[in-house]
N, C-alpha and C positions, 0 to 999 in steps of 0.2 A: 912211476910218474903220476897214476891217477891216485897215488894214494894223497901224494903234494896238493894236487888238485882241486882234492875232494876238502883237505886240510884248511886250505886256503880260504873255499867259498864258507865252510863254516865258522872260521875265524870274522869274515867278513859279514855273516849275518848275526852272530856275538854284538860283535861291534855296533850294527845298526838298533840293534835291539838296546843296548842300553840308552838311545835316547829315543823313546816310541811318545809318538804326538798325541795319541787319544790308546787309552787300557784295551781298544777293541783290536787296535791294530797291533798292540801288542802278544792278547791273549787269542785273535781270531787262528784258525785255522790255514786258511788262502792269504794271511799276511806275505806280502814281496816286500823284501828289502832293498831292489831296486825301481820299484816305482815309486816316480815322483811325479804329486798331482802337479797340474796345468794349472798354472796361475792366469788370470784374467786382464783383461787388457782393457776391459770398460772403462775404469776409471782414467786413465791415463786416458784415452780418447774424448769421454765426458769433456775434461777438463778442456784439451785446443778445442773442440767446440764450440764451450762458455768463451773463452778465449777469441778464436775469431768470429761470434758474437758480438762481445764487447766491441774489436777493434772495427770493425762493417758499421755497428752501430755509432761508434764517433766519429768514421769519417762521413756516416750521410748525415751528423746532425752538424758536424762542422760547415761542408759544403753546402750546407742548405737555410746556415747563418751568413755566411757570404757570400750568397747567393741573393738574399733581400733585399727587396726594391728601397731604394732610397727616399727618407720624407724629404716630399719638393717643401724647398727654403724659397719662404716671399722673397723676393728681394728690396722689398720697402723694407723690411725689418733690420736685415743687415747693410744696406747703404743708406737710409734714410736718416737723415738727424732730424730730430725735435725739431719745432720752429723757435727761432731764437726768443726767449722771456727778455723782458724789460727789465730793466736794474732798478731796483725798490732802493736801494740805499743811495746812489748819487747818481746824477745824466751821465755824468763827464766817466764816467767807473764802464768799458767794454768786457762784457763776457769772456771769456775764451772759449773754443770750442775743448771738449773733454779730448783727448787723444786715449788712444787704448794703451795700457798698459805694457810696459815691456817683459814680455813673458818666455823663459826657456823650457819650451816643456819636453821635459824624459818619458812620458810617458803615463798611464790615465790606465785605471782600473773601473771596470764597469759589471757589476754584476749583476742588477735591476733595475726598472725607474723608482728613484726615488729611493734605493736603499741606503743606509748609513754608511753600507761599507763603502759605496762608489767614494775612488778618488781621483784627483789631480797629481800629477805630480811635475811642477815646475821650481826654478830657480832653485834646488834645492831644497824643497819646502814638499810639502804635503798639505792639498785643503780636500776639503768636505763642502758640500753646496751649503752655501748662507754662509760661508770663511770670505773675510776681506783679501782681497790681494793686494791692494795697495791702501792708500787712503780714500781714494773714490770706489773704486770699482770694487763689487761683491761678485762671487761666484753662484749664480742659479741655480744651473742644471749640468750634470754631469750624463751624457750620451752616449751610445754607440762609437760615432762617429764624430760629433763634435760637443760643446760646450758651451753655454750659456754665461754672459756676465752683466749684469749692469750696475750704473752708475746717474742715481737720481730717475729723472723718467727714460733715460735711455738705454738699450737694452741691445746688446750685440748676441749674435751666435756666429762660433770658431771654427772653424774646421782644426784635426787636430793635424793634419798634413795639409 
């Protein structure tokens, strides 16, 4: 029985030996065919770290973009109209007052003041501030929270809710 034994383990360290990871472990002396080095866990841990880093770090920069005090709106600006002009071309010819455009809006991308990318997104359309939206009315400023338009000297801001 010990001779099967003895048979067995030396087949079994044949075997390991033909695939040896480094010549030392091959040709050393105290080579073991059954030890297998400890692999490391660092990186696998590094990594959720970075990980819940990241994720800690967007929600306090979320929460603390929604969190921002609101710019107080004059309210001369958005309910005040112009003082009515005088009609240069005939007495008998009444102004109309401008009404605001009819706008569906889906939805408004903002990624800085004043950048190119900022849009609108209404009636199916896409503008850019300084884009007409109707025939009167131009598009200003595209914000946070709301939006800018006017039309001649008058000059509204939207909320987009």
């Amino acid at each position: 029985m010990s001779y099967i034994l003895d048979a067995l383990k030396k087949a079994e360290r044949d075997r390991l030996r033909e695939d040896p990871k480094e010549l030392d472990d091959f040709a050393s002396s105290n080579w073991d065919p059954y030890y297998q080095p400890s692999k490391s866990d660092f990186p696998k841990y590094l990594f959720f770290l970075v990980c819940a880093i990241l994720v800690l770090g967007s929600w306090v920069i979320y929460s603390g973009i929604t969190n921002l005090p609101q710019p107080e709106q004059s309210p001369e600006v958005a309910t005040t109209a112009p003082p009515a002009m005088e009609p240069v071309e005939s007495p008998t010819k009444v102004e109309q007052p401008l009404s605001l455009p009819d706008l569906q809006i889906s939805g408004h991308m903002f990624i800085a003041e004043g950048s190119a990318s900022n849009r609108l997104f209404a009636n199916g359309r896409s503008f850019r501030e300084g884009d007409r939206l109707d025939t009167q009315w131009t598009l200003d400023a595209i914000g946070v929270e709301s939006f800018s338009i006017s039309a001649g000297q008058r000059r509204e801001t939207l909320m987009y809710r």
